[in-house]
C-alpha positions as CSV (number, residue, x, y, z in Angstrom):
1,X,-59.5,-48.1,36.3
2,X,-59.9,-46.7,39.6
3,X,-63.4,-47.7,41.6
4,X,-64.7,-44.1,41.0
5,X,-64.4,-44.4,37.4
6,X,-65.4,-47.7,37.4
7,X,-68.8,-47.5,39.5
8,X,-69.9,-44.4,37.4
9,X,-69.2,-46.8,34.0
10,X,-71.2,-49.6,35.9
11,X,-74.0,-47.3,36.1
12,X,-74.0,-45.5,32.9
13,X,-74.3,-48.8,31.5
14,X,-77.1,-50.1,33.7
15,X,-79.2,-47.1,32.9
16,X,-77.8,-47.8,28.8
17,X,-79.1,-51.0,29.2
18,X,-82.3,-50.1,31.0
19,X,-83.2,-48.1,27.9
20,X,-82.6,-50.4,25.2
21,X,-84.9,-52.3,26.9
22,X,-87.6,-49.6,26.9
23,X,-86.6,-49.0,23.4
24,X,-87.3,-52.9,22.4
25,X,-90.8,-52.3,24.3
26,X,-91.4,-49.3,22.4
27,X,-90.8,-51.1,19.0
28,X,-93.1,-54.4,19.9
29,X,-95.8,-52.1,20.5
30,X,-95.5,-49.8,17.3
31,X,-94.2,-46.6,19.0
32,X,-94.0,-43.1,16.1
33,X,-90.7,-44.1,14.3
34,X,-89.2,-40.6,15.5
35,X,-89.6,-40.8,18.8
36,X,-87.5,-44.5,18.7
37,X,-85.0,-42.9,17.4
38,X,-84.4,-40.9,19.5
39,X,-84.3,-43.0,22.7
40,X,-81.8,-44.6,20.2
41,X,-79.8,-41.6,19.4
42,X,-80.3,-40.9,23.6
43,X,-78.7,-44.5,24.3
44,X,-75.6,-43.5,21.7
45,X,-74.8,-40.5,23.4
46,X,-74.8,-42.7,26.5
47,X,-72.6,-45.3,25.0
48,X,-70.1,-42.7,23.6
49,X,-69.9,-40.7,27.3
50,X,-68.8,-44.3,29.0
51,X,-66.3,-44.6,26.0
52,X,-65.0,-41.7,26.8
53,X,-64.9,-42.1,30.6
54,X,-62.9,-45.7,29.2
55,X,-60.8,-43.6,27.1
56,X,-59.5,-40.9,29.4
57,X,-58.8,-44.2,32.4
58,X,-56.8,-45.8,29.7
59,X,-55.0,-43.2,28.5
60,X,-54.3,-41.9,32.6
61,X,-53.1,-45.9,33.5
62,X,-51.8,-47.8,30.6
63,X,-50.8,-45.5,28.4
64,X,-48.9,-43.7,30.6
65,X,-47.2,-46.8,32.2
66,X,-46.3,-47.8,28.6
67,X,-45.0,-44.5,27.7
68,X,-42.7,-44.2,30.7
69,X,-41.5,-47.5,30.3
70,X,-38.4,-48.8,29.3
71,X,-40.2,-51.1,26.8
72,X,-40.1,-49.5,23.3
73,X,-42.6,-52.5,21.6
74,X,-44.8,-52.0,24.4
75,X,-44.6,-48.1,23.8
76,X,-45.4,-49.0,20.2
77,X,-48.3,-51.7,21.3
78,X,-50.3,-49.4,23.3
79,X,-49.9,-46.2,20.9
80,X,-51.3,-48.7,17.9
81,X,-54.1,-49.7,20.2
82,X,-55.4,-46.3,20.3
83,X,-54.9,-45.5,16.9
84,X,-56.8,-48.6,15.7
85,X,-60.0,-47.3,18.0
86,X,-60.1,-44.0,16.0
87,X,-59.6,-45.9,13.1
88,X,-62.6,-48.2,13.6
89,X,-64.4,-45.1,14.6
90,X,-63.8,-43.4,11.6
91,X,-65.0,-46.8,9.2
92,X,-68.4,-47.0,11.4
């Protein structure tokens, strides 16, 4: 992952985290129901935006070394990787 990617995930995930905590506050002290859920649905967004950012630095380093390579299992390895993410997305 190169540093730009990486400092705009480090961030994203600082202000994620930030807001879970707000979220946590808002339950102890009996915040409207609706309006938790969505800081919730806010912090998912969040979460899927940095998996995304992930996703597209993976498929730009890894995957493409892999697929280049001369390594057919590895080819194979890092193509099943990616499939099993969608997979487990698809199960949530």
């Amino acid at each position: 992952m190169n540093a730009t990617t990486k400092k705009a995930v480090s961030q994203r995930l600082a202000s994620a985290a930030g807001h879970i905590k707000g979220i946590s506050r808002m339950v102890e002290e009996d915040t409207y129901c609706i309006d938790v859920i969505r800081q919730i649905q806010a912090v998912q967004a969040a979460l899927s935006k940095v998996s995304t950012m992930m996703l597209d630095s993976h498929l730009h380093t890894c995957v493409t070394t892999a697929v280049q390579g001369e390594d057919p299992a590895e080819r194979e390895r890092v193509l099943q990787e990616i499939t099993s993410v969608f997979e487990y997305k698809a199960k949530g």
